[in-house]
DSSP file (Angstrom, degrees, kcal/mol; ACC not computed):
  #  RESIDUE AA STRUCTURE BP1 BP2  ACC     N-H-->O    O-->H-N    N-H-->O    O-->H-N    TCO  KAPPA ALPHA  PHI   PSI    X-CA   Y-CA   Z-CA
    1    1 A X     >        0   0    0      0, 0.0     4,-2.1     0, 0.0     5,-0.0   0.000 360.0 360.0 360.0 -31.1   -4.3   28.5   18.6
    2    2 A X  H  >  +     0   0    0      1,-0.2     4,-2.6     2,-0.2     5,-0.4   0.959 360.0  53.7 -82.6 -45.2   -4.0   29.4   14.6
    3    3 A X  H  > S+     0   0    0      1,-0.2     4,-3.8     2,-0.2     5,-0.3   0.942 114.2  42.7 -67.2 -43.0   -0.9   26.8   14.4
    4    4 A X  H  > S+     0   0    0      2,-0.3     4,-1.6     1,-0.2     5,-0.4   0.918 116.6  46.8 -51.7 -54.8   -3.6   23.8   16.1
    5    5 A X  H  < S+     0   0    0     -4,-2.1     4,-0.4     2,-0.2    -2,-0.2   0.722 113.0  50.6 -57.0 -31.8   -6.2   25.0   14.0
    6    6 A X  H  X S+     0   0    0     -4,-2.6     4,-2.7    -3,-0.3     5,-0.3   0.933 115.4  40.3 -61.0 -69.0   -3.6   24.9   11.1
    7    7 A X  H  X S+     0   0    0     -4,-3.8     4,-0.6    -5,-0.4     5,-0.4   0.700 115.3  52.4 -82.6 -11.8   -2.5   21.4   11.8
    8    8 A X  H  X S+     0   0    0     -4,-1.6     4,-1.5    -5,-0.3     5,-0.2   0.850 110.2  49.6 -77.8 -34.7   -6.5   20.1   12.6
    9    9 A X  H  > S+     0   0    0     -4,-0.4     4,-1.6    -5,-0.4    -2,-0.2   0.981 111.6  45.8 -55.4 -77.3   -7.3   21.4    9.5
   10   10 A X  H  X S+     0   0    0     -4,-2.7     4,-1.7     1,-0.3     5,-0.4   0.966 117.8  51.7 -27.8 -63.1   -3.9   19.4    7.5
   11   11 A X  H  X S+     0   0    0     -4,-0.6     4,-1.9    -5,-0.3     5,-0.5   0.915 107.8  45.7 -45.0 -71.1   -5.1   16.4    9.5
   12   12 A X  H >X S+     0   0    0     -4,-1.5     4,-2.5    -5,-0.4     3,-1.8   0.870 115.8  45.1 -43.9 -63.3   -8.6   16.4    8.5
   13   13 A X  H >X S+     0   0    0     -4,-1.6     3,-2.1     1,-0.3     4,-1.5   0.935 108.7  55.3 -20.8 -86.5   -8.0   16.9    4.9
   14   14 A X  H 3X S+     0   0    0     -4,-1.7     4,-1.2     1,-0.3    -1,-0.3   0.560 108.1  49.3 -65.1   1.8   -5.4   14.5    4.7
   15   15 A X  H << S+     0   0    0     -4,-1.9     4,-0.3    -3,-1.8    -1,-0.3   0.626 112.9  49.1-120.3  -8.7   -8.0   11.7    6.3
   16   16 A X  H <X S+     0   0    0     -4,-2.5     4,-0.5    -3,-2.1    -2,-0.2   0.397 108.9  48.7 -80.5  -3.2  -10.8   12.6    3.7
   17   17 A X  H  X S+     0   0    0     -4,-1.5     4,-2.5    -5,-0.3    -2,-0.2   0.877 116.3  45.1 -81.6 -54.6   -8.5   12.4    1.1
   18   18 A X  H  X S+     0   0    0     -4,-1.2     4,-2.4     2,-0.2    -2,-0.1   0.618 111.4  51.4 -13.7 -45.8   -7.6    8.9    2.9
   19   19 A X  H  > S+     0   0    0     -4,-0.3     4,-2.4     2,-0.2    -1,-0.2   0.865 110.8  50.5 -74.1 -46.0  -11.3    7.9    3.4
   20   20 A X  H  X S+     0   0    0     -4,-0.5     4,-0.9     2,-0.2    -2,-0.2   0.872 108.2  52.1 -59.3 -40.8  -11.6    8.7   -0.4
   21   21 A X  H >X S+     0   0    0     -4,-2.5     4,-2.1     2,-0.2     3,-1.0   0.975 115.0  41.3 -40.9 -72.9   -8.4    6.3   -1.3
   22   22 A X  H 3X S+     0   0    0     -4,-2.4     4,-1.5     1,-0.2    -2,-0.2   0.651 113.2  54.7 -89.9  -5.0   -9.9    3.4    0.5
   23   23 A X  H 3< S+     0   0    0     -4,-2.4    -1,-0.2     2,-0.2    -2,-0.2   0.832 113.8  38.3 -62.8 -36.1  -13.4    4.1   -0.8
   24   24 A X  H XX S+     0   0    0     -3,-1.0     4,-2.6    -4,-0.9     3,-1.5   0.898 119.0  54.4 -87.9 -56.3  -12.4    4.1   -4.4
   25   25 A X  H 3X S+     0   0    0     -4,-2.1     4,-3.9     1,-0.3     3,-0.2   0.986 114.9  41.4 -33.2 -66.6   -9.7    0.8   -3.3
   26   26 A X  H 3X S+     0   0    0     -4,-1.5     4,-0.6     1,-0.3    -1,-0.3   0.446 117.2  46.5 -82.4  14.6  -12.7   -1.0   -1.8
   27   27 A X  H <4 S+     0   0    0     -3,-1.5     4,-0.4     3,-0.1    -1,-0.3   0.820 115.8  44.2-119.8 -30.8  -14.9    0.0   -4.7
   28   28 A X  H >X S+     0   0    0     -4,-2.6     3,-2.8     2,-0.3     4,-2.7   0.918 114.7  52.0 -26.8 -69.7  -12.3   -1.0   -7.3
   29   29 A X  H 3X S+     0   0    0     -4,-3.9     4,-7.6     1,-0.4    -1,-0.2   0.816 108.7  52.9 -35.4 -50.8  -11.7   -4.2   -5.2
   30   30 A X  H 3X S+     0   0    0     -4,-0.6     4,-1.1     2,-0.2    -1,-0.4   0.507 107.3  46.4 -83.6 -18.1  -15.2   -4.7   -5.4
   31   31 A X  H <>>S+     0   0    0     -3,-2.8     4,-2.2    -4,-0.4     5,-0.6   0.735 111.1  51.2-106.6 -68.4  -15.7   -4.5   -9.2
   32   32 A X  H  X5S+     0   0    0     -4,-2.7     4,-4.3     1,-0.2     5,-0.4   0.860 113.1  46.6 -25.6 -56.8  -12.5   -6.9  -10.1
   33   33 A X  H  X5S+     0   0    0     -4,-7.6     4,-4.5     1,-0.2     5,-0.3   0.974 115.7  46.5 -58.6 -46.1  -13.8   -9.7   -7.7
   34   34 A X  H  X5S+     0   0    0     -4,-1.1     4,-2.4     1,-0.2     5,-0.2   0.892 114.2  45.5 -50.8 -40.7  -17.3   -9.1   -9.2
   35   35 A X  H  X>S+     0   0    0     -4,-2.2     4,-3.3     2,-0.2     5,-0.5   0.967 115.8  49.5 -67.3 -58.2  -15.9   -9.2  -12.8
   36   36 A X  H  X<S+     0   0    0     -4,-4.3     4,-2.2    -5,-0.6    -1,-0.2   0.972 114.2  44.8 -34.3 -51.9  -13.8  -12.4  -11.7
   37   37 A X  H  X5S+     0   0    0     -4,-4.5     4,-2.8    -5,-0.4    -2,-0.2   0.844 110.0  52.0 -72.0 -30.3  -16.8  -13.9  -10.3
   38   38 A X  H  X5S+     0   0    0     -4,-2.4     4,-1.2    -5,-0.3    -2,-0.2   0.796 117.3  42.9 -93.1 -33.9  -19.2  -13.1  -13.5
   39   39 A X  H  X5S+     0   0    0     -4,-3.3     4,-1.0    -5,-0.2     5,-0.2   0.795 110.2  57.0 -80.1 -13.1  -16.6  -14.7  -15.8
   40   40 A X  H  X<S+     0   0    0     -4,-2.2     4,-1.4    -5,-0.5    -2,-0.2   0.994 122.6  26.1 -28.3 -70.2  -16.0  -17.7  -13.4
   41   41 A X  H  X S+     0   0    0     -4,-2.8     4,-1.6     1,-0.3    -3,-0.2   0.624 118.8  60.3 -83.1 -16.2  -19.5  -18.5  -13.5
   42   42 A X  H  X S+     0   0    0     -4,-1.2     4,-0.9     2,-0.2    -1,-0.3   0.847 114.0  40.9 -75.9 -28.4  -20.3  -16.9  -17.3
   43   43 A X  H  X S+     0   0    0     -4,-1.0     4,-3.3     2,-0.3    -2,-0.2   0.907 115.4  50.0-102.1 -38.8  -17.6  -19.4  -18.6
   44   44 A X  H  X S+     0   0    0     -4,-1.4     4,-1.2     1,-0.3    -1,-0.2   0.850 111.1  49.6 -67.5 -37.0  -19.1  -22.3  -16.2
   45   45 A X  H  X S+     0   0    0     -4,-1.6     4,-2.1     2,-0.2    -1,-0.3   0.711 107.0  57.9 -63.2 -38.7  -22.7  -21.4  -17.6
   46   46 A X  H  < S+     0   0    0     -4,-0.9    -2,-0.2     2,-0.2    -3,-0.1   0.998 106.5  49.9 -58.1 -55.3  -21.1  -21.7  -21.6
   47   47 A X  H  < S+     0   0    0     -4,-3.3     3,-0.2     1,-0.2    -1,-0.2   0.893 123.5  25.5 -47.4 -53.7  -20.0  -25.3  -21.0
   48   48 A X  H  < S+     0   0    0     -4,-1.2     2,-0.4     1,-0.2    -1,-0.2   0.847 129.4  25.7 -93.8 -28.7  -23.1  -26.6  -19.7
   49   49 A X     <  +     0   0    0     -4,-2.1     3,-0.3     1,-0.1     4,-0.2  -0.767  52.7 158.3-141.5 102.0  -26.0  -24.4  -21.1
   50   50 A X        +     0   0    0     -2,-0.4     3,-0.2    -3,-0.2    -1,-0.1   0.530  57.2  81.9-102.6   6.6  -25.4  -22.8  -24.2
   51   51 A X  S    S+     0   0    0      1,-0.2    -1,-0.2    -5,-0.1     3,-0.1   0.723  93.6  41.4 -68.7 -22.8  -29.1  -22.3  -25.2
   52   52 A X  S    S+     0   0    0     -3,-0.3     2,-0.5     1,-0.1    -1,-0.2   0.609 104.8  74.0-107.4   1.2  -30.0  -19.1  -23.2
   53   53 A X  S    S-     0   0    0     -3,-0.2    -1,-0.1    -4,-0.2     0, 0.0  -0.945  83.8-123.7-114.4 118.7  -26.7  -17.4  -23.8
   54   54 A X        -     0   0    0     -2,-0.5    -2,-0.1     1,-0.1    -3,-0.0  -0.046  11.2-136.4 -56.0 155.5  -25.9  -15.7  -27.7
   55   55 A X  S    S+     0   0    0      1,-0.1    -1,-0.1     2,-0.1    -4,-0.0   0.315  96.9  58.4-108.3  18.8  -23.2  -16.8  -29.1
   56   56 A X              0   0    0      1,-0.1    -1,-0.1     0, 0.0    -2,-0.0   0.437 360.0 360.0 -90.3 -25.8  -22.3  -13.0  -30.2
   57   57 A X              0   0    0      0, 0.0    -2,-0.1     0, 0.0    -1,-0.1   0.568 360.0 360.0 -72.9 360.0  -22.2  -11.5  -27.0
């Protein structure tokens, strides 16, 4: 029973460390596309309306 307990234990660990990886992946993921998408549309907003945006920023 201690060698089962041993290896449920390993397992479990190693699939919250896992969980944590592909939380931190998908939150990563999630900030590049956003950043992609907010200079897509920031550059597409310079060209046509440059009155509400400073030109310092």
């Amino acid at each position: 029973m201690d060698t089962l307990e041993t290896v449920f234990e390993t397992a479990s660990g190693f699939a919250g460390i896992l969980a944590m990886a592909s939380n931190e992946l998908v939150l990563g993921l999630g900030v590049a596309f956003g950043l992609i998408i907010w200079l897509v549309t920031g550059r597409r907003d310079d060209k046509t309306d440059t009155k509400h945006q400073p030109r310092h920023l």
